[in-house]
N, C-alpha and C positions, 0 to 999 in steps of 0.2 A: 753772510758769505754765500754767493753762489754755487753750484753745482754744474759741472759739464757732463751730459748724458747722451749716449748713441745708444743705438739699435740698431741692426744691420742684420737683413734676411735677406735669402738670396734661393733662387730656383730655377732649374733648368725649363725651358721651354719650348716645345717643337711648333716655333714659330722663327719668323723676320724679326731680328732685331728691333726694325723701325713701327712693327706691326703693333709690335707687345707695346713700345713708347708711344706710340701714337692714342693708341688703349689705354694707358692708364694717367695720360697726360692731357685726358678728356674729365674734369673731373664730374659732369655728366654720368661715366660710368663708374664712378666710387661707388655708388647704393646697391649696385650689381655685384661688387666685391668686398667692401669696406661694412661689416654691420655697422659702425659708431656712427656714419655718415645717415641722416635722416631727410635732408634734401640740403640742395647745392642751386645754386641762380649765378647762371654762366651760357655763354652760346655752347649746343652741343656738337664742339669738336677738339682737336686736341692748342691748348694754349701754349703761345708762346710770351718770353719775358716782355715784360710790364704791363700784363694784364691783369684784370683784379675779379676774385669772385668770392662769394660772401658761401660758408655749410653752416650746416645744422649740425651741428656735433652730440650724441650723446654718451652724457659721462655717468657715472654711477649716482653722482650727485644732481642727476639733471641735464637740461641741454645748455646749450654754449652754442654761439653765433661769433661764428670763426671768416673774420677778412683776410682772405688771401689775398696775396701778392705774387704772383710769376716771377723769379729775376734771374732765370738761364733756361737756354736751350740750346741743346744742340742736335739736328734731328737725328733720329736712331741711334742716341747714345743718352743723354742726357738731361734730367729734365728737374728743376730747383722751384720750390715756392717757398713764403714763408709769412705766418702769422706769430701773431701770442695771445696768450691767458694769464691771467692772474693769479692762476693758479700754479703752470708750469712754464713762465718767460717766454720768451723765444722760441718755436717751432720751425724747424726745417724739414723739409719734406725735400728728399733728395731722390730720383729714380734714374739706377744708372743702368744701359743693355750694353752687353758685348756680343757679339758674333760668334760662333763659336763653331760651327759647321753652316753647310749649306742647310736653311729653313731650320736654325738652329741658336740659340742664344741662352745667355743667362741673363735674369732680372735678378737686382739686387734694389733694396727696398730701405731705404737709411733714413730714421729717424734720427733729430741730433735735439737736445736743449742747450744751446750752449750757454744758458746764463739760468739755470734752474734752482729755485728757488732751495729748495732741498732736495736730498737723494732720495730716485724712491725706494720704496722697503722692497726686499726679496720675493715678496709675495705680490708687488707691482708687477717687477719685473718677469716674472712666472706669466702675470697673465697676459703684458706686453705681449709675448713672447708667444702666449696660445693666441692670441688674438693675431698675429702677424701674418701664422702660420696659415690659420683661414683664409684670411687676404692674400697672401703668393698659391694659395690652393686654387682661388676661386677665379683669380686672374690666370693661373696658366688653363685651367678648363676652359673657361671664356675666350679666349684669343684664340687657344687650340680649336677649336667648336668652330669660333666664327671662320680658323682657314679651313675648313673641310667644306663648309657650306658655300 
């Protein structure tokens, strides 16, 4: 029996809606804010759907060599990939921005497994969840940084 799993973070940003998705829908700059991400073979700029590019993922067990798949976009809103593992099914990587003042937006950052092999334990999701936080940390300084410069 499968498992259906999300994750969903979310952080304000004083940046452009399209600035923040264009940023992290480069996945070029995942190494910038993603520690799991160990290197990524893609053009560096932001993808749109049915493009394909191959990360280095590391996991506690080791690395993992992750094909991605692009299959939405919509500019300065929305941005979908999606691979799998053997380990955890189906990965969706879903990044959505809204507007929300002038040079002003929310990023929300949606992990989904929707066919997961098992649930993970409470002490997964704990670290899911530290680890996410880095990443919405490290992306809003990163975009914030790059609009000043």
């Amino acid at each position: 029996m499968s498992e259906h799993f999300e994750l969903a973070t979310d952080i304000e940003i004083d940046a452009p809606a399209a600035a923040v998705l264009d940023y992290v829908s480069n996945p070029q700059s995942w190494r910038e804010w993603m520690p799991a991400t160990h290197e990524i073979d893609c053009p560096d700029r932001p993808l749109r759907a049915g493009e394909t590019f191959v990360e280095q993922w590391g996991t506690r067990q080791g690395e993992v060599q992750l094909q991605w798949r692009v299959t939405d976009r919509i500019d300065g809103e929305l941005w979908v990939a999606e691979t799998e593992t053997p380990f955890t099914g189906p990965i969706v990587a879903r990044y959505e921005v809204s507007t929300l003042g002038p040079g002003r937006c929310r990023y929300v950052r949606r992990i989904v497994n929707p066919a997961r092999p098992k649930a993970p334990t409470e002490e997964m999701v704990a670290r899911m969840n530290d680890e996410a936080q880095v990443c919405l940390a490290n992306i809003k300084r990163n975009v914030e940084l790059a609009g000043k410069s």
